[in-house]
MARPAKOL-961469 format. One line per field, with one value per residue: residue in one letter; x, y, z of N, C-alpha, C in turn. Coordinates in steps of 0.2 Angstrom, whole numbers. Example, Ala and Ser with C-alpha at 12.3 -4.5 7.8 and 13.67 -1.06 7.14 Angstrom:
2
residu: (A|S);
n_x: (66|64);
n_y: (-28|-11);
n_z: (39|35);
ca_x: (62|68);
ca_y: (-22|-5);
ca_z: (39|36);
c_x: (66|64);
c_y: (-16|0);
c_z: (39|39);
//
This chain:
462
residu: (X|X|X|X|X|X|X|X|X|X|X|X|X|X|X|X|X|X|X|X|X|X|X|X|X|X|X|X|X|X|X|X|X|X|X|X|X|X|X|X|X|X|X|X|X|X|X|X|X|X|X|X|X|X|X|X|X|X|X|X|X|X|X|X|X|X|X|X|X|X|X|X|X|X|X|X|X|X|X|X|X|X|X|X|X|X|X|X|X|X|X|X|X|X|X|X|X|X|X|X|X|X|X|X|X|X|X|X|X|X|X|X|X|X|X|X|X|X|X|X|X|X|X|X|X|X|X|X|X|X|X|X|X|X|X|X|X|X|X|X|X|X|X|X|X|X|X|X|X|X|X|X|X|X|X|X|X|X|X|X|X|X|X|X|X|X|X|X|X|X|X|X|X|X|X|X|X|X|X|X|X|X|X|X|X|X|X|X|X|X|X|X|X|X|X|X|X|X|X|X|X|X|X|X|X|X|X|X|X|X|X|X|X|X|X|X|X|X|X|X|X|X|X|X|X|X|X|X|X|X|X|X|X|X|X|X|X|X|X|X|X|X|X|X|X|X|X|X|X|X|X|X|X|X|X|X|X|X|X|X|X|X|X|X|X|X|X|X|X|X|X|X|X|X|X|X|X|X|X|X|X|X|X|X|X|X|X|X|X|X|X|X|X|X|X|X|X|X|X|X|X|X|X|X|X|X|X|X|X|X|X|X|X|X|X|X|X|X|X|X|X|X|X|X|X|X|X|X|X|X|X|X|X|X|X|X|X|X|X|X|X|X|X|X|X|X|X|X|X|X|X|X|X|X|X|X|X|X|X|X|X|X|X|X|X|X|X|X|X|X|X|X|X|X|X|X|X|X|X|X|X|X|X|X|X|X|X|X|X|X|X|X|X|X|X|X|X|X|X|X|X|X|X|X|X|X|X|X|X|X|X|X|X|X|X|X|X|X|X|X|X|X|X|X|X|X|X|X|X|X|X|X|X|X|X|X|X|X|X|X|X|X|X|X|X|X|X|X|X|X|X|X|X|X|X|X|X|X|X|X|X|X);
n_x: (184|178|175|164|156|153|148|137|132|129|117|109|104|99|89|81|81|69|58|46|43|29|14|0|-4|-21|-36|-42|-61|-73|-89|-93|-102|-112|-124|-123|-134|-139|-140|-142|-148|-136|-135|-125|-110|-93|-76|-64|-50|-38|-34|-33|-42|-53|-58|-61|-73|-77|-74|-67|-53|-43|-45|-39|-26|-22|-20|-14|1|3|2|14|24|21|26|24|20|32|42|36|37|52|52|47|56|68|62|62|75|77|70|77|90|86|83|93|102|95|107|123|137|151|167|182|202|217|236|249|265|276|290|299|306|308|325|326|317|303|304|316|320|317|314|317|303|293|278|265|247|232|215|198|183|165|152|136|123|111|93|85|71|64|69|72|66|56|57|63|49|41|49|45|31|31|35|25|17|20|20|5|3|8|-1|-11|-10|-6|-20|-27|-22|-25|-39|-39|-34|-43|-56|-50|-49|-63|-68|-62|-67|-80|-79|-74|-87|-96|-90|-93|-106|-107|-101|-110|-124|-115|-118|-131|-135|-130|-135|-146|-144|-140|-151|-161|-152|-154|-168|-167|-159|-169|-179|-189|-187|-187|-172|-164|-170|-160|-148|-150|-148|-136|-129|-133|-126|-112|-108|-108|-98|-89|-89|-85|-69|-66|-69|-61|-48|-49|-49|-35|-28|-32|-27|-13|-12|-15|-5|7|1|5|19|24|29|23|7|-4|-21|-26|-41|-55|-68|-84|-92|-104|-105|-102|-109|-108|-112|-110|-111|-117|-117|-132|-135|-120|-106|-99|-86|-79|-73|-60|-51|-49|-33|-30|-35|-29|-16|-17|-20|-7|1|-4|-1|14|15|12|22|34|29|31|46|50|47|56|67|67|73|86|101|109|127|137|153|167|182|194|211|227|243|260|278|286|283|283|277|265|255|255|251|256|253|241|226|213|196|182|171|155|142|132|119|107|95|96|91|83|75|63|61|62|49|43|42|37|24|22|22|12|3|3|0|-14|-19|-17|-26|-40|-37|-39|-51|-58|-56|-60|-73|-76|-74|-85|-95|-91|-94|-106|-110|-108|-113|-129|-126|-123|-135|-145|-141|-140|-154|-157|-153|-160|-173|-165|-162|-174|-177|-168|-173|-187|-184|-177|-187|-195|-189|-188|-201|-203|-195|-201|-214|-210|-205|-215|-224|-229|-224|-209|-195|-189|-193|-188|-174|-175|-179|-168|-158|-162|-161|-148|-141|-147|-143|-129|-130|-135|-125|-114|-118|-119|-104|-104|-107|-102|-92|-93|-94|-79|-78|-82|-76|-64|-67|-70|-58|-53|-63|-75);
n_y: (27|26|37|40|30|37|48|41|36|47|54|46|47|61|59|52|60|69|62|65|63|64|75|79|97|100|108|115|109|123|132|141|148|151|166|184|185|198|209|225|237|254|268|272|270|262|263|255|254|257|259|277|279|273|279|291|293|297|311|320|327|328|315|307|312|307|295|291|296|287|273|275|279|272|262|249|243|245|237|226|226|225|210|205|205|198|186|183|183|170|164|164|158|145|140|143|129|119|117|114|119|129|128|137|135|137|136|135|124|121|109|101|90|82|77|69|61|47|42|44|47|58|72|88|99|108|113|119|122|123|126|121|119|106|103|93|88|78|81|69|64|75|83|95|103|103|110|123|129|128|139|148|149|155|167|172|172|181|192|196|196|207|216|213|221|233|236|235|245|255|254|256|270|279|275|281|294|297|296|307|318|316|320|332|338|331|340|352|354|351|363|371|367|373|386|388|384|391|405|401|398|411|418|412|413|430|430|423|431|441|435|430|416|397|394|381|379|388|382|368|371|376|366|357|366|364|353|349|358|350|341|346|346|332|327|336|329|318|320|324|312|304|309|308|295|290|300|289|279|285|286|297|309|318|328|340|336|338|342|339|341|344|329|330|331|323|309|295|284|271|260|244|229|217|202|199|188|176|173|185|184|180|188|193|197|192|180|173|173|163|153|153|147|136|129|131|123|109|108|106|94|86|87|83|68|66|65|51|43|39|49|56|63|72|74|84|91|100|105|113|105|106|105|115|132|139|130|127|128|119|105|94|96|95|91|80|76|63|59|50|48|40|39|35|35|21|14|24|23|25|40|48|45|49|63|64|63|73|86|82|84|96|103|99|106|120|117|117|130|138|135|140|155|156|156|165|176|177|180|191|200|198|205|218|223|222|231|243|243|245|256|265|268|267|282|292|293|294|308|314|313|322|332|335|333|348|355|355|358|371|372|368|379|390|389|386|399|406|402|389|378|368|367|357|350|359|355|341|340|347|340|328|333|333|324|315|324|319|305|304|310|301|289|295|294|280|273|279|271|259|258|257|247|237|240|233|220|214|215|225|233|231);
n_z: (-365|-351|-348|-356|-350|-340|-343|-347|-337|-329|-337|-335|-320|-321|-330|-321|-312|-313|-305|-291|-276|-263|-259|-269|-272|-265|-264|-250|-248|-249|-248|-263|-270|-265|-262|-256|-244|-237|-242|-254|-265|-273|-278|-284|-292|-286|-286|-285|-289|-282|-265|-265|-274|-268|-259|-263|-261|-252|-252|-247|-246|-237|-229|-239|-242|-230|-231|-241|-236|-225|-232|-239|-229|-216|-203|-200|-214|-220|-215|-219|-230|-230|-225|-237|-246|-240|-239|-254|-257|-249|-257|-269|-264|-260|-275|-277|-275|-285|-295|-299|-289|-286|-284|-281|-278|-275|-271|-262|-259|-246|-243|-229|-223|-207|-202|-190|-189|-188|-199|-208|-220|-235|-246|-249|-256|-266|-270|-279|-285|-292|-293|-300|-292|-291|-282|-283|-279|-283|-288|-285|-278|-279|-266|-267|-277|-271|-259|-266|-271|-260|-254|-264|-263|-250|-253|-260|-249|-241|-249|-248|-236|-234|-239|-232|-221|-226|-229|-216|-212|-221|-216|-203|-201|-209|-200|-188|-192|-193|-182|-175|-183|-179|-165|-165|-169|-158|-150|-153|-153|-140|-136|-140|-133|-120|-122|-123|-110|-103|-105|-100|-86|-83|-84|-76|-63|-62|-59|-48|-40|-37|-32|-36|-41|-34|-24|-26|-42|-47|-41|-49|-62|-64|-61|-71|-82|-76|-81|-92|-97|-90|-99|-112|-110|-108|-122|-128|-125|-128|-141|-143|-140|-151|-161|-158|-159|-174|-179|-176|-186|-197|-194|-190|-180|-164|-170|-173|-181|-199|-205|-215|-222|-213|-201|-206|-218|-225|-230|-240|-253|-257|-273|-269|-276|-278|-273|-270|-278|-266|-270|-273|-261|-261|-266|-254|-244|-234|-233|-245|-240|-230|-239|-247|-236|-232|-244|-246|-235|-241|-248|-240|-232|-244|-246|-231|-237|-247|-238|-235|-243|-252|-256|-269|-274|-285|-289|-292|-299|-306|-310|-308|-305|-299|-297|-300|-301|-315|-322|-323|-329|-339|-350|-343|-331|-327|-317|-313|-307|-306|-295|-290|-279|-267|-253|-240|-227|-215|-204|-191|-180|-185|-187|-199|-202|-193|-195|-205|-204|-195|-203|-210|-202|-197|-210|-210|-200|-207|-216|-210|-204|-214|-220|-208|-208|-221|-218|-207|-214|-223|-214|-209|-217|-218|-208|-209|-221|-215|-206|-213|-221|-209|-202|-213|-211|-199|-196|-202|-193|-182|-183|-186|-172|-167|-169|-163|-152|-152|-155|-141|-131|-135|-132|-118|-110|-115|-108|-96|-91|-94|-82|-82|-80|-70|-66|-69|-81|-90|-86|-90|-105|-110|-107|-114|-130|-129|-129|-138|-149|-146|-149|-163|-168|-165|-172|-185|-186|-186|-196|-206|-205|-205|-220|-221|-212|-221|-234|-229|-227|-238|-245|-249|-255|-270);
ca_x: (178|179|173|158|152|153|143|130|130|126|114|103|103|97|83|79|78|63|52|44|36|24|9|-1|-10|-29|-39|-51|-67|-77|-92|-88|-106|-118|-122|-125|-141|-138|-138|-144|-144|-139|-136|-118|-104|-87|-70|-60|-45|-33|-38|-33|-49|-59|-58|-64|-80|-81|-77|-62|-46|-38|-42|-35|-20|-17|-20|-7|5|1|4|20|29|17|33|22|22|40|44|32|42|58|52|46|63|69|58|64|81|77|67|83|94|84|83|103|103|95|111|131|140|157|172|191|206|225|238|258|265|284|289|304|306|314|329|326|310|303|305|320|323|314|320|312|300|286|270|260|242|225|210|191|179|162|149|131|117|105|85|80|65|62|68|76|63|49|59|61|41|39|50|39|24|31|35|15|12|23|18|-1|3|9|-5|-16|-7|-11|-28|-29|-17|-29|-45|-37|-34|-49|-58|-48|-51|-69|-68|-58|-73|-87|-78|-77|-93|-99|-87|-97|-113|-108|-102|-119|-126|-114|-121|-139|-136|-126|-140|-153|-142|-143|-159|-162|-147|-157|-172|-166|-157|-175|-184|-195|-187|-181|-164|-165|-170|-152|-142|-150|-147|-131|-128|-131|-119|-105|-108|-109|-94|-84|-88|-80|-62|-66|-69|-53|-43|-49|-44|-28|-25|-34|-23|-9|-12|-16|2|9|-1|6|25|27|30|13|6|-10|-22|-28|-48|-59|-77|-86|-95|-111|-105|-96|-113|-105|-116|-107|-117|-116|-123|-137|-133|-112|-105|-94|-79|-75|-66|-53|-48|-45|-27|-27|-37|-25|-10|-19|-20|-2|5|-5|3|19|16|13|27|36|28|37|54|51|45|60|73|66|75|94|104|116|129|141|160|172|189|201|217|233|248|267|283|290|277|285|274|261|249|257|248|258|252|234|225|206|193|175|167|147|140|124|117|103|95|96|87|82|71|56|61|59|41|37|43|32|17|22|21|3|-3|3|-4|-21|-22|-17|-31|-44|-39|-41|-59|-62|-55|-65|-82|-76|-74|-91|-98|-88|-96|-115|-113|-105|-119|-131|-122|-124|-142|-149|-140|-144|-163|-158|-150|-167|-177|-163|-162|-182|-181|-167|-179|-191|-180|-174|-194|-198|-185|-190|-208|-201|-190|-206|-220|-208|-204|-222|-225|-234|-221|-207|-188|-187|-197|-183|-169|-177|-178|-161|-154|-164|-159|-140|-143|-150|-139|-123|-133|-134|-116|-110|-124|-115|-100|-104|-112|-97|-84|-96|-92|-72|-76|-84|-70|-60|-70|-69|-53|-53|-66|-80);
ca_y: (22|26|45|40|27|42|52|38|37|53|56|41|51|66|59|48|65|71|60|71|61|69|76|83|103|99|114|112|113|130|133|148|147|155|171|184|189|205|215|230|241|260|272|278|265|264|264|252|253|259|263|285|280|273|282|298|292|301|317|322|328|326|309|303|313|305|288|292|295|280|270|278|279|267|257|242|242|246|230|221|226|220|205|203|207|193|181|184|180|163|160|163|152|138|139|140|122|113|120|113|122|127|130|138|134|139|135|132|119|119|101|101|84|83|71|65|58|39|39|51|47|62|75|95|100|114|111|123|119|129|121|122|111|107|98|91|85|77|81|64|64|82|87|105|107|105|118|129|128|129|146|152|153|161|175|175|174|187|198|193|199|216|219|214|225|237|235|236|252|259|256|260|279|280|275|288|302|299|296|315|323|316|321|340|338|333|348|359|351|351|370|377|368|377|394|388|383|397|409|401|399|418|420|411|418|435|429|421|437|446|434|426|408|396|393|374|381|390|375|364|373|378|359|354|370|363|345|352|361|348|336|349|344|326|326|339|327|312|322|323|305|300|315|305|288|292|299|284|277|290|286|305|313|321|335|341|332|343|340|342|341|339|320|329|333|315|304|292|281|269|256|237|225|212|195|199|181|175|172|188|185|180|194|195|196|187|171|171|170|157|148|152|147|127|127|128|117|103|108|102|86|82|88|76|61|63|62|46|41|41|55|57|67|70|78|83|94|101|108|112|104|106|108|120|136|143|124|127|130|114|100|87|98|94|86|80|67|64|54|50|46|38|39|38|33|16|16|29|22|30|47|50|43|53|70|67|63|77|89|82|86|106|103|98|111|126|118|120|137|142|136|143|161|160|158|171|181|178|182|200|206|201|210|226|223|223|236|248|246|247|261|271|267|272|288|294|291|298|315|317|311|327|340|335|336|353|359|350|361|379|373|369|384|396|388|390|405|410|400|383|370|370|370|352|347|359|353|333|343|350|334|324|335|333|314|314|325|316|299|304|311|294|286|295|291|271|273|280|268|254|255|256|239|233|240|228|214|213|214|232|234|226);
ca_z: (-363|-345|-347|-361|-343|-332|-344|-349|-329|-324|-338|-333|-316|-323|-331|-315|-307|-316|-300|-287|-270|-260|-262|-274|-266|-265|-260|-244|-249|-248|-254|-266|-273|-260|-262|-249|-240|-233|-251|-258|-274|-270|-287|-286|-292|-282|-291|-282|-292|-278|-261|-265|-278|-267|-253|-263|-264|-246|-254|-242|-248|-231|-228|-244|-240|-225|-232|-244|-230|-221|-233|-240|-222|-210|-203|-202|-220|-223|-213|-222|-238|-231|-227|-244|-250|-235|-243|-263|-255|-246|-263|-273|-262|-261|-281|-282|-274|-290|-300|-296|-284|-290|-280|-284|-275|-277|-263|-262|-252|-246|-238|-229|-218|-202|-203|-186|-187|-189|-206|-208|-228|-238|-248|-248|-262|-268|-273|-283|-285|-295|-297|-298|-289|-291|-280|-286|-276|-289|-284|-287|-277|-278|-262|-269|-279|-267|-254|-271|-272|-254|-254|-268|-259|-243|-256|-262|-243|-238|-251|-246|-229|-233|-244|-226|-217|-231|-230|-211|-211|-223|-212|-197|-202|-210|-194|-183|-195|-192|-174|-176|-188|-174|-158|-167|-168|-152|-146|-156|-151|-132|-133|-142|-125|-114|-121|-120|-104|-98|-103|-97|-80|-81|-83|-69|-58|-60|-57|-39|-35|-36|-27|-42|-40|-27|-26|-30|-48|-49|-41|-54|-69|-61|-60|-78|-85|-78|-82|-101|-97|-89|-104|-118|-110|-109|-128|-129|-121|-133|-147|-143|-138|-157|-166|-157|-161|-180|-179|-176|-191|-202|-194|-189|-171|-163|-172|-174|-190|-203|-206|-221|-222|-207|-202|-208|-224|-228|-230|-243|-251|-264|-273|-267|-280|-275|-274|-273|-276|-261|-274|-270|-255|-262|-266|-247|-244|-229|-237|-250|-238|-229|-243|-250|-233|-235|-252|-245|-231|-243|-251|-234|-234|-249|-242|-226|-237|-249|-235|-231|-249|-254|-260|-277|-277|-289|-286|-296|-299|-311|-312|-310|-300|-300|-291|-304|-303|-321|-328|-316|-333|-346|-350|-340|-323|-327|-313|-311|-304|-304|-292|-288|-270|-264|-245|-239|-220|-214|-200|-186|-175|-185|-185|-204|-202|-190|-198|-212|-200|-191|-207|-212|-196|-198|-215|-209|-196|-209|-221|-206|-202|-219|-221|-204|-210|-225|-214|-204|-220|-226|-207|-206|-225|-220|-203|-211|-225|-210|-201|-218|-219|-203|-200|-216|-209|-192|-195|-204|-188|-177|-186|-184|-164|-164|-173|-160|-145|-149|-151|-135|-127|-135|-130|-111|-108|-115|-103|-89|-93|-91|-76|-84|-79|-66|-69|-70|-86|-94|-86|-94|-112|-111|-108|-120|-134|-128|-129|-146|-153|-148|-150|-171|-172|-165|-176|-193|-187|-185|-203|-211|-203|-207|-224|-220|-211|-229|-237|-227|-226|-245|-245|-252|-260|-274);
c_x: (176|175|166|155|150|148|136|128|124|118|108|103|99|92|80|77|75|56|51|39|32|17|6|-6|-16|-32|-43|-56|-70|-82|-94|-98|-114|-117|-125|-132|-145|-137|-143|-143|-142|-137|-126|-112|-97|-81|-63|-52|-37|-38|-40|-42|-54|-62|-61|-69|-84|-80|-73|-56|-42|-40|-39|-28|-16|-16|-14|0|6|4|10|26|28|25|30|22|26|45|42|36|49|59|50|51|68|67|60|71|83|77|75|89|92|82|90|103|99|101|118|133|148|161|180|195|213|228|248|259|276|285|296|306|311|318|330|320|308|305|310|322|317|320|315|312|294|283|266|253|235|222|202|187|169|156|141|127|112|98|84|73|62|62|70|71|58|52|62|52|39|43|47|33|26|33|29|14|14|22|10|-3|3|3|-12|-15|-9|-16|-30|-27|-21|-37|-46|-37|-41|-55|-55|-48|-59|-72|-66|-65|-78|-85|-76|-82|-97|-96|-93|-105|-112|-105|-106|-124|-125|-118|-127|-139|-135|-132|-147|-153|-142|-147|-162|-160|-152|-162|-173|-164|-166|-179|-189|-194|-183|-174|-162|-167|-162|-147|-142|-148|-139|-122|-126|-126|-113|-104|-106|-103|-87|-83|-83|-72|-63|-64|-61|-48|-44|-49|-39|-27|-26|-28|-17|-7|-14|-7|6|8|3|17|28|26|22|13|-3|-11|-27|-37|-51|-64|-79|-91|-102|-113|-101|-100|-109|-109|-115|-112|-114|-121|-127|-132|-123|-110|-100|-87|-77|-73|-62|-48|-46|-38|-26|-29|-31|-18|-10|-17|-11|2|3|-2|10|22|17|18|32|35|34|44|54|50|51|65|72|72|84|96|110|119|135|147|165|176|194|204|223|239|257|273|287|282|279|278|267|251|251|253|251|256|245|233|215|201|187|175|160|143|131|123|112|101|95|92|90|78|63|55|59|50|37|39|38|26|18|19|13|-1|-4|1|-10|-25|-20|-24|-39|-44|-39|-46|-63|-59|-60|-71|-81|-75|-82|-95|-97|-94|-103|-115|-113|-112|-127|-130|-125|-129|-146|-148|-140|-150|-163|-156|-160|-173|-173|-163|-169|-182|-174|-171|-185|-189|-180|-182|-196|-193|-185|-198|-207|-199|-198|-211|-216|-206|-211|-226|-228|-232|-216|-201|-185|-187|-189|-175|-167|-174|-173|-155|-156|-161|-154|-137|-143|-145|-132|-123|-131|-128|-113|-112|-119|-110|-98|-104|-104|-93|-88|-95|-86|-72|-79|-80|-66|-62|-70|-63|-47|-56|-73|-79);
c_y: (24|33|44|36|32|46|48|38|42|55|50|44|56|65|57|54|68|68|66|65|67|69|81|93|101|104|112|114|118|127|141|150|150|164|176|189|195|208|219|235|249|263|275|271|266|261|260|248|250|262|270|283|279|276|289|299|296|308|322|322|326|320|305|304|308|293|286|291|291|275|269|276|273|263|250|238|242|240|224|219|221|214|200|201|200|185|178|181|173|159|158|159|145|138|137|132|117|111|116|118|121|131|134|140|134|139|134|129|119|116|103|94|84|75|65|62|52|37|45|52|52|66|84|97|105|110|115|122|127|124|123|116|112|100|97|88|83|77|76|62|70|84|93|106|110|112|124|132|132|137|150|153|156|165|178|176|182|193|199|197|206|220|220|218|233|242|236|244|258|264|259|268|283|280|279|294|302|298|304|319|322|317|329|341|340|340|354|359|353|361|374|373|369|384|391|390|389|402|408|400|408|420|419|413|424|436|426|426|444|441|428|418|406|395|385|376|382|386|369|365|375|370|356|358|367|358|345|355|356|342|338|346|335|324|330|331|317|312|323|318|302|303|310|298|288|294|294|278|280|290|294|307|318|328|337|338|338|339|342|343|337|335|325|331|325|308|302|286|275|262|249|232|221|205|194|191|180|173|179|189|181|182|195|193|192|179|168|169|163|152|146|148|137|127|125|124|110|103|104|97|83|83|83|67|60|62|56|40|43|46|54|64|64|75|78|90|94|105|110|110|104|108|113|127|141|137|123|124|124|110|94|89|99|89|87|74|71|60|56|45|44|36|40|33|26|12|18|27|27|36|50|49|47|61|70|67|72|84|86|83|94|106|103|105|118|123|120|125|140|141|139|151|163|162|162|178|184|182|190|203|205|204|216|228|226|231|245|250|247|253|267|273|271|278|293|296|294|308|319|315|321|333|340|335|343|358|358|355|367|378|374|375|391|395|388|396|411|405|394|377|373|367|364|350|352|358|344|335|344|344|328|327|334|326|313|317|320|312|302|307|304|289|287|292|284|270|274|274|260|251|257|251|235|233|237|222|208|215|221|233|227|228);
c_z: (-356|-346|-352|-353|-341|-336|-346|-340|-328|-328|-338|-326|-315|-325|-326|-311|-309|-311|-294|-281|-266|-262|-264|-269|-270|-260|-256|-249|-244|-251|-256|-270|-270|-261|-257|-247|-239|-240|-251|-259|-271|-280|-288|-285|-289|-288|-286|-284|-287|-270|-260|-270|-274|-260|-254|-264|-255|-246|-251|-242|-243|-228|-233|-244|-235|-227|-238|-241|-229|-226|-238|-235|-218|-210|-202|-208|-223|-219|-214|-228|-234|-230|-232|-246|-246|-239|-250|-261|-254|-253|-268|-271|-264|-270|-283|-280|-280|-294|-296|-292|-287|-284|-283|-278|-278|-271|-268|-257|-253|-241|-237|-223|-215|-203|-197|-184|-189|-195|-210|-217|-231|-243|-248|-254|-261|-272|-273|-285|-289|-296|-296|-298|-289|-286|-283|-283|-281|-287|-287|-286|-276|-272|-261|-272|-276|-260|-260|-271|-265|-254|-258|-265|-253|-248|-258|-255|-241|-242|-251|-238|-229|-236|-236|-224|-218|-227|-221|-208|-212|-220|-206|-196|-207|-203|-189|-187|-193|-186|-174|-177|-182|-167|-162|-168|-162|-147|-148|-154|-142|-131|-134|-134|-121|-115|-120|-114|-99|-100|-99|-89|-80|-80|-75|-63|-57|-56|-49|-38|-33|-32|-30|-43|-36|-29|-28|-38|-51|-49|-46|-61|-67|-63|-68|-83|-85|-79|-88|-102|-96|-95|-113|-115|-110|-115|-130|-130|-127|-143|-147|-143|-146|-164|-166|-160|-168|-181|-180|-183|-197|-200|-193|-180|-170|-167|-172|-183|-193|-205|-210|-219|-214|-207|-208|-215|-229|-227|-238|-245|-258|-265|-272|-274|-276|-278|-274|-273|-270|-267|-273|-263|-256|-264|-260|-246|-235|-231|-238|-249|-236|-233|-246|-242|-231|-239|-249|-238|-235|-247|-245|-233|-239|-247|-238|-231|-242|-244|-233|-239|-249|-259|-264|-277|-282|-287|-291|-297|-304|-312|-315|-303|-300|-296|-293|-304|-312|-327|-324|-322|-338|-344|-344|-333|-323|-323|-312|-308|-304|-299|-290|-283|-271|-256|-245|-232|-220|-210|-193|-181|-178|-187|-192|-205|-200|-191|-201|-207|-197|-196|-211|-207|-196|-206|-214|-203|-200|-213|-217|-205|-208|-221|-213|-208|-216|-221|-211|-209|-222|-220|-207|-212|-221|-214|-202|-218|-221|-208|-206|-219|-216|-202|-205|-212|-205|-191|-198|-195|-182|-176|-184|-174|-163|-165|-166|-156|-145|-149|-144|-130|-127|-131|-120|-108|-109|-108|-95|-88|-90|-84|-77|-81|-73|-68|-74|-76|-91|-93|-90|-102|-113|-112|-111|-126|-134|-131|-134|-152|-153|-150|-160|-172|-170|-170|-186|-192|-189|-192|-210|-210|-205|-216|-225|-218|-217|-232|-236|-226|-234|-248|-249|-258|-264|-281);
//
């Protein structure tokens, strides 16, 4: 009769722990329904599968290589993983805790009583002991399950995270190969301006040693050679520092970076639909942490507001006991008990109360900075959106200001040549056209890495 109680007990318990306080997740309002401004059509669709896909839309074996690497080795990445792995752990602990908890224990005891002691009458005896034990926490207001839930989202956050990290790793090396591609350029640009320079410093050196020009002529041209000359090391010197910190990205010790195509051969020009709806940024892997990291704050909530409630457990054991270890395993050395517990606070001065407050306030300030992340999500895409078209436009415009610098500098260099002008007009020329050219290698640069920050802005991709 006594053992049917215990079981009608427990399994009115078990049902009773089917309740959950707390509260329910309710997403901030967004609004997901604007579309964006800054849009337009081009002709060549992108393949946004994977980043090695989308990335070959610029045509460059050797940046897709290194983005391979990167994100194979990168140690930011590889730490992201094991926190993942970190995360799936916690999740799996706080899972075992819905479940019994079972214990086992085996012992011998040999009692020999001293004859001189308060109560000298004994006699000396073994005690052999087996048993297994189990304890039982029953979730009755779901406070195991809401920290089961709650570790379940830090395992979306934390895989959410590494996916950012990704996606920043991706751009990152993207952006320093093309910082790499347009500082060979300007090398190559700045050393066709030491040979001009240096012949048309010949020229003129001759022409002082006869007598045909002042010497202010020669010191001038003298002047801009080696300005064009000290700038090649400049540029050197921020190629290596770029090659270096690329390394790093790639988890390798310094080497030199292998280069494909150069900038002027890696216009890249994938198509953007019109009107893209803003629901694609949720695809963004940092949103989506954002969000999974509210999720399992209100999961917290509920853990504070059940402690504020009493705790069932339940306890129990069965074995074996005996003073003969030969009977250790007979029925007559069968030993067991249940028993089931209830605690719960009585009062603290508050202190439960102000837990739960305390975790609605870190619940209000993550839903805040998740609807601030989103508007700063929307913000990055229309100034990368911007950023793509102005600077198709202005790349057009820049190209034709270089064609007409480098006429403007045969035209100068002839009419002084023949005496029309004086040295100065082709020292202006020389360094407009220098200007111009490096102006549009920076210009492609900006153009390509513009759409690496779209890439990232849309969370990889459209």
């Amino acid at each position: 009769m006594k053992t049917n109680q215990i079981i009608i007990f427990i399994s009115g318990l078990l049902l009773c722990a089917s309740c959950m306080v707390g509260p329910k997740y309710k997403q901030p309002d967004i609004n997901t329904s604007t579309k964006f401004s800054e849009t337009f059509a081009t002709t060549i669709p992108s393949d946004t599968a994977h980043p090695y896909e989308w990335f070959k839309l610029f045509n460059d074996s050797s940046l897709v290589d290194l983005i391979k690497v990167a994100l194979d080795s990168n140690y930011d990445v590889r730490i992201a993983t094991k926190r993942i792995e970190e995360s799936r752990a916690l999740y799996g602990m706080a899972k075992a805790d819905l479940y019994p908890a079972f214990t086992y224990g085996a012992g011998y005891l040999h009692y020999n009583p001293s004859n001189n002691g308060a109560v000298p009458i004994g006699k000396t005896y073994d005690n052999f002991s087996a048993n297994v034990g189990m304890s039982w926490e029953l979730d009755f207001w779901g406070k195991i399950r809401h920290s089961k839930k709650q570790a379940y989202y830090q395992v979306l956050a934390s895989e959410d995270s590494r996916k950012a990290i990704q996606l920043s790793i991706v751009s990152d090396v993207a952006t320093m190969y093309f910082n790499l591609v347009d500082l060979d350029n300007k090398i190559a640009i700045t050393k066709r301006t030491v040979d001009s320079r240096q012949k048309m410093f010949d020229i003129i050196n001759d022409r002082f040693n006869y007598g045909d020009v002042a010497e202010i002529d020669k010191l001038q041209s003298e002047q801009q050679l080696e300005d064009v000359k000290a700038i090649v090391y400049q540029l050197e010197r921020q190629v290596k520092n770029t090659e270096r910190a690329l390394c790093v990205l790639l988890a390798q010790t310094p080497r030199p970076i292998v280069r494909g195509k150069e900038i002027v051969d890696q216009v890249v020009n994938p198509y953007i639909p019109e009107g893209l709806p803003s629901e694609l940024l949720s695809q963004r892997p940092d949103i989506r942490m954002s969000e999974k990291q509210l999720q399992a704050q209100y999961e917290k909530i509920g853990i504070a507001v059940a402690m504020r409630y009493p705790s069932f457990q339940i306890t129990g054991l069965f074995g074996f006991m005996s003073s003969d270890a030969s009977e250790i395993v007979s029925t007559g050395s069968i030993t067991n008990y249940i028993s089931t517990s209830l605690m719960g606070p009585l009062f603290n001065f508050g202190k439960n109360k102000r837990r739960v407050e305390s975790e609605k306030m870190k619940m209000e300030q993550l839903a805040l900075q998740y609807q601030k992340n989103y508007i700063q999500a929307l913000v990055e895409v229309e100034n990368e959106l911007t950023n793509t078209r102005t600077m198709k436009e202005e790349m057009a415009h820049r190209k034709l200001q270089v064609e007409a610098a480098r006429k403007v500098l045969e035209l100068s260099k002839a009419r002084y040549t023949s005496g029309y002008t004086d040295f100065i007009e082709v020292l202006n020329s020389e360094q407009t056209l220098f200007t111009a050219e490096i102006s549009y290698s920076t210009l492609m640069k900006d153009y390509l890495k513009s759409y690496v920050n779209l890439y990232k802005a849309f969370g990889g991709g459209w």
